[in-house]
Each structure stands twice: as C-alpha cells, then as structure tokens.
C-alpha angles and dihedrals in degrees: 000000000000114000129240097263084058097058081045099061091039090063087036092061086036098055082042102059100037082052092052091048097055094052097044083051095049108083084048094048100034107110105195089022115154095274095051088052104044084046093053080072104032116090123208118279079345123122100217112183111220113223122236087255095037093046087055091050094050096037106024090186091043102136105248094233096067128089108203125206118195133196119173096219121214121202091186100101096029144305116319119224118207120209127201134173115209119230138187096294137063116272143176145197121215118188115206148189137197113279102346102071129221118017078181163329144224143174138215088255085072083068127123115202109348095312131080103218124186132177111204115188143151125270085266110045092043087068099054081048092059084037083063097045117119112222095220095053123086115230107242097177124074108237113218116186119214120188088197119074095223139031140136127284101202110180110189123191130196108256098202098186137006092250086063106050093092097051078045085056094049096058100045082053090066091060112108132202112190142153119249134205109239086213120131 
C-alpha cells in the first residue's frame, strides 16, 4: 500500500512537468505572439523604421525611450548583411526566428569603426563564405548562422530625452538590411 506522500509527490511531478510543457509550447503555439506582430510591419531584406504609435500598438510593454527599427530577413537568394552606424547613443541588434526566440544579440560596443555590421546567413551558405575568405584579410563583420531561411533583424536605440527621438530615428534610418551574392 503507498502512502499518502507518495501519492503527493506523484501529482506533484506530475503538475511540474505539464507546467513545464506548456511554457516550453507557448512561443510555438502562440498565434499573435511578438514576432507575428512585429512581422506584420518588416519588409524583406528592407530596414522599416516603426513609429512611436505604431511601436505601443505592436508591442503594448515596449519601453517609451526606445526607438525600434525592423527588417524580415530572407536567406533564399543569399546571405543578408545588416549595417548599422552607431550614434551617440547605445544601441543594440537582436537577430530573431520564429518560435524559438533570439538566435543573437549584439550592441553597439561590437562595432568597428563606427558601424555594427552583421552577415547572417544559412549553414550552407556560411561555409562558401569561409571558402571565399582571403587568409590575409581580417574579418571585420560578425557572422551569425541561421538554420531557418527567414527571421526578424530589430535594432533598438536609446532615445535620452523627447527633443532626440527624431535624430535617434535618423539614424536608425541609415541601417541597412540586403541581400548579398556570394560571387568572387
């Protein structure tokens, strides 16, 4: 005969891991989750910035002082490199895929010589681009590898006071997100 406490720690296990399964299932079952949402403005290979009223309807909890920039970035036709000057205020790039969050993230503080500058591409593509690489040139992009063909580039930069946001904007405005040949 089991005990009571038994029986106890069996529907406790048993709570746990139901609980753990539905929040690991969220993000895939989720149907206006972040990502649809902040799609439903990017454009492919395109840098859209989203506009303060625009930014609260899309994310309702988005932090005021922060100016957001989107692209929807297609590896179809070849890797994507994203471009972003820094300014005088922190910024930071955060590379995204459906339903399992951030493939990664980067600041302004990554930067070489004024610009953050990123390749995303797929597994396959990654390697002709080390294939191309010249051995006595330094890399000066960060290479971020994506199993998935398409996903969202957000850039957000520190808006300090009300008067800035739209110098913030501007520069945002000078980011890029396009596709590249991986031709010699």
């Amino acid at each position: 005969m089991i005990g009571p406490a038994v029986y106890l720690i069996l529907v406790l296990v048993m709570a746990g891991i139901v609980h753990l399964s539905t929040v690991l299932a969220m993000p895939w079952l989720a149907a206006r989750d972040a990502f649809v949402r902040i799609g439903q403005v990017a454009s492919d290979n395109v840098m859209v910035v989203i506009a303060t009223d625009k930014a609260r309807e899309i994310l309702p909890y988005a932090d005021p002082a922060v100016a957001t920039a989107v692209c929807r970035f297609v590896l179809d036709q070849g890797p994507v490199r994203v471009r972003m000057p820094t300014g005088e205020t922190p910024m930071t790039m955060i590379v995204l895929r459906k339903g399992a969050g951030i493939i990664h993230s980067l600041s302004d503080r990554a930067a070489t010589q004024g610009v953050l500058e990123a390749v995303i591409a797929t597994p396959r593509q990654m390697a002709t681009i080390t294939d191309l690489d010249s051995d006595d040139e330094v890399v000066q992009e960060i290479r971020i590898m994506s199993r998935d063909v398409s996903g969202l580039v957000i850039l957000h930069a520190l808006v300090p006071v009300a008067s800035e946001r739209a110098s913030v904007e501007q520069a945002l405005r000078a980011a890029s997100c396009e596709p590249e040949s991986l031709q010699d």
